[in-house]
C-alpha positions in Angstrom: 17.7 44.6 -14.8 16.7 42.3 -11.6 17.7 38.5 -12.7 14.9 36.3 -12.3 14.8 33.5 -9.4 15.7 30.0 -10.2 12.6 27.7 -9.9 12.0 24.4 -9.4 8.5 23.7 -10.5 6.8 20.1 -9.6 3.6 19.6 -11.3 1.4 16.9 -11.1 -0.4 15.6 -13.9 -4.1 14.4 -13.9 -6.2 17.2 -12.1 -3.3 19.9 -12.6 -2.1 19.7 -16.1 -4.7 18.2 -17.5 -8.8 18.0 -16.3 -9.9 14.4 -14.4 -11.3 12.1 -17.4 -14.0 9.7 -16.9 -10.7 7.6 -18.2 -7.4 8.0 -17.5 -6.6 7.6 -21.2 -8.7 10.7 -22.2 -7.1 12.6 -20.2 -4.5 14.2 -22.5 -2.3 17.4 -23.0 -3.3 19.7 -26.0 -1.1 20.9 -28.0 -1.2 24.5 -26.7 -0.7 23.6 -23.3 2.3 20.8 -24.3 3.4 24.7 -26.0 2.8 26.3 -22.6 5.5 23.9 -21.2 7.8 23.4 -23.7 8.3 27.4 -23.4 8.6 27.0 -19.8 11.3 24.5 -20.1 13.4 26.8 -22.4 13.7 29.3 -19.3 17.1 29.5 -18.3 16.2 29.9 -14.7 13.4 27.0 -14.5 13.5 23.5 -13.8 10.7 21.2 -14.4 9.6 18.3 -12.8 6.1 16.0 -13.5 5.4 13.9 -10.9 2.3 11.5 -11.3 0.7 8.6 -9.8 0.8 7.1 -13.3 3.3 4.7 -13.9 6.8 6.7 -15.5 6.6 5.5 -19.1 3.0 6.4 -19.3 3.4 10.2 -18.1 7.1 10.4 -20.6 4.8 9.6 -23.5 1.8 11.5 -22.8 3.7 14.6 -21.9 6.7 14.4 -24.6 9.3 16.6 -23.3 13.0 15.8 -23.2 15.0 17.0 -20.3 12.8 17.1 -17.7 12.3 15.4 -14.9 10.0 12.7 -14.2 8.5 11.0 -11.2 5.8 8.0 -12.1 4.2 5.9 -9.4 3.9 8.5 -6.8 7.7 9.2 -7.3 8.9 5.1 -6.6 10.0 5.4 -10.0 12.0 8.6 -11.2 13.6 9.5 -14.1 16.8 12.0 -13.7 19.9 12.8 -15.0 18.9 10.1 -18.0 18.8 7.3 -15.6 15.9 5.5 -14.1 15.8 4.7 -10.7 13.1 2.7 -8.7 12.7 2.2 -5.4 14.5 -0.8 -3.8 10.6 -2.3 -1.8 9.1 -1.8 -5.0 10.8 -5.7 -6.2 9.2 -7.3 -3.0 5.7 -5.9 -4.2 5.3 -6.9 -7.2 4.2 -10.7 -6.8 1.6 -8.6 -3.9 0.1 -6.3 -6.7 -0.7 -9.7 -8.8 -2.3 -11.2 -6.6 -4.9 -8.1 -5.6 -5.7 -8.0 -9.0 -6.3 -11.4 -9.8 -8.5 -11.4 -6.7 -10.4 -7.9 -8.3 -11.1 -8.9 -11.6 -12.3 -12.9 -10.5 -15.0 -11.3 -7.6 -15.9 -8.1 -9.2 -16.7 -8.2 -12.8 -18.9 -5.0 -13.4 -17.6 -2.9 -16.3 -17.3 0.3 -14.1 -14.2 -0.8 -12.4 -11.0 0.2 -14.3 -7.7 -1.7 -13.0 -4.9 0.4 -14.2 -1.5 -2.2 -13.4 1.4 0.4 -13.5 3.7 -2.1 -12.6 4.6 -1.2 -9.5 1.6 0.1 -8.1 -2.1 -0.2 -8.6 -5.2 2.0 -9.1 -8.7 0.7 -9.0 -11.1 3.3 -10.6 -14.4 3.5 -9.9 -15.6 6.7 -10.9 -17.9 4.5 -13.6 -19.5 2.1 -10.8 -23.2 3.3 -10.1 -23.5 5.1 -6.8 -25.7 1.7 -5.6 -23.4 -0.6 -6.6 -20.2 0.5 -4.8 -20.8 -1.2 -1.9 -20.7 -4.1 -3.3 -17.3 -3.3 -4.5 -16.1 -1.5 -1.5 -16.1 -5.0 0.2 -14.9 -7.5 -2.4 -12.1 -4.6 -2.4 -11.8 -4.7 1.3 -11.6 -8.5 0.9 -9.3 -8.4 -1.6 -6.5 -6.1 0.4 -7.1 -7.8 3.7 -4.9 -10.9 3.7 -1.8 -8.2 1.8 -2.4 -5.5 4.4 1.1 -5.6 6.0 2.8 -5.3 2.4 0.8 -2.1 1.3 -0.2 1.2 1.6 -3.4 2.2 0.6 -4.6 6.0 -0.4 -8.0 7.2 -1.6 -7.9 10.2 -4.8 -10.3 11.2 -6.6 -13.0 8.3 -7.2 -9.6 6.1 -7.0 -8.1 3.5 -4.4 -4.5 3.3 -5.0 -2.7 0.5 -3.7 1.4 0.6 -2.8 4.3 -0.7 -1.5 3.8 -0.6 2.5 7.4 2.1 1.9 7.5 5.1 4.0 7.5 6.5 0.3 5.3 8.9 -1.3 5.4 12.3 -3.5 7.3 14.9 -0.5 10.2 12.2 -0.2 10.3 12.2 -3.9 10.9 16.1 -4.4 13.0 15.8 -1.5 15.6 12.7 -3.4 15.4 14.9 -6.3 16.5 18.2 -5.1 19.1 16.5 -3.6 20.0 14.1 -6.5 20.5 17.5 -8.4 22.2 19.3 -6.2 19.3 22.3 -6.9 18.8 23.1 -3.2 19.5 26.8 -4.0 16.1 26.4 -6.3 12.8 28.0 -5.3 10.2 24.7 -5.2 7.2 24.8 -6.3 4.5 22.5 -6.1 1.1 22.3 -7.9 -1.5 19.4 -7.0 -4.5 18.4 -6.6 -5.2 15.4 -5.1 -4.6 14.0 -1.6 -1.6 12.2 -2.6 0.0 15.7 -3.5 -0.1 16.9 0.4 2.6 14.9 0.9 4.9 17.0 -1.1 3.0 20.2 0.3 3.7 19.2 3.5 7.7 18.6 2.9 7.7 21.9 1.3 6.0 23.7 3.8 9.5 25.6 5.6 10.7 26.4 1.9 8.9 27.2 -1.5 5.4 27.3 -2.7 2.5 24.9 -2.5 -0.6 25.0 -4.6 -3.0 23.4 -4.2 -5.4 22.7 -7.8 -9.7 23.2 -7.0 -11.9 23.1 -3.4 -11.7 21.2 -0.9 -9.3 20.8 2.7 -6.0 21.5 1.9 -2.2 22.2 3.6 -0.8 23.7 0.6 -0.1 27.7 1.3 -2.4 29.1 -1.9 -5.1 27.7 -4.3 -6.1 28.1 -8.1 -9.2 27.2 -9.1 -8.7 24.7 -11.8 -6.5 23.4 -14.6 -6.8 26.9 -17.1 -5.5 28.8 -13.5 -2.5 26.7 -13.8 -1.7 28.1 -17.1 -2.2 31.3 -15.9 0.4 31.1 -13.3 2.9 28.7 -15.8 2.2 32.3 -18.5 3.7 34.5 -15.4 6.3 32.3 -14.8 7.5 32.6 -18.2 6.8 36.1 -18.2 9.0 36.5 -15.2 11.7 35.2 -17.3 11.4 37.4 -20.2 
């Protein structure tokens, strides 16, 4: 019998394990799909990795699986090994962050906005502002950013502006610190995402392992599944591989 390859699977969360919610506190795991995983971590030849743009402690809780790896903040915080580590320009960013949000919630104070403070980064929602009314918030936004725009980096998701440390950081150099944290370079990676901050990582990955990228839309990733229930699919084969 032919021994499976070892994988190293990253997943992203919001868009890939779970559907985009009108909130990012609806969007959460069922319990057949946490199953899905937990089976998936069990295989002797996979190693699991989620890596979110939500802040570390949020993604551990919502997806509930010991010993597994996770990357919060587009990986400036990752947990391995059962130690946390964060990256060092996050500590310099952190009286920056206050200060964009201070200045988003005094100028803009319709209820469609959703400011979600991860502590070391910053999304500002507005999938819930009326089509005629982002404008308005596009430029107290702009306003907001200007007089900070050395210190950050700013990336547009899905009906999302996320605001970071201005770190040449993001989700590819976070898969690339953890392979080699792990010493799991003779690992197959592969990487499942949807949104624009996952290209990153596609693009690292791009000489070795697999890239998927999660829906439509422009993409660098090497193959595509059409939404989150296509993810399960291919996390069924996986596991099936293994048997």
């Amino acid at each position: 019998m032919t021994q499976a390859p070892k994988v190293f699977i990253f997943l992203d969360y919001d868009g890939t394990l779970v559907p985009i919610a009108r909130r990012p506190d609806l969007a959460v795991l069922s319990p057949e799909r946490k199953k899905i995983l937990r089976r998936l971590a069990k295989c002797p030849n996979i190693k699991i990795a989620i890596i979110s743009g939500r802040g570390l402690s949020n993604v551990k809780r919502l997806v509930g699986m010991q010993n597994i790896i996770y990357a919060g903040n587009h990986g400036f915080e990752i947990y391995v090994g059962g130690k946390h580590w964060i990256h060092p320009a996050t500590k310099k960013f952190i009286p920056t962050l206050k200060k964009i949000k201070t200045a988003l919630k005094n100028n803009f104070r319709h209820r469609g906005l959703l400011l979600e403070d991860k502590g070391l980064t910053l999304s500002a929602h507005y999938r819930l502002i009326p089509k005629n009314i982002f404008p308005a918030f596009k430029t107290i936004f702009d306003r907001a950013i200007k007089p900070e725009e050395k210190k950050i980096n700013i990336t547009h998701g899905k009906k999302v502006f996320e605001v970071r440390p201005s770190a040449d950081w993001n989700k590819g150099k976070a898969v690339k610190w953890i392979i080699k944290e792990l010493k799991l370079s003779g690992y197959m990676p592969i990487y499942i995402g949807d949104d624009k901050t996952d290209e990153d990582a596609f693009n690292m990955l791009k000489k070795k392992g697999i890239t998927i990228h999660v829906g439509g839309g422009k993409t660098s990733a090497k193959m595509r599944i059409k939404d989150v229930k296509g993810v399960y699919c291919y996390l069924r084969d996986l596991i099936k591989n293994e048997s």
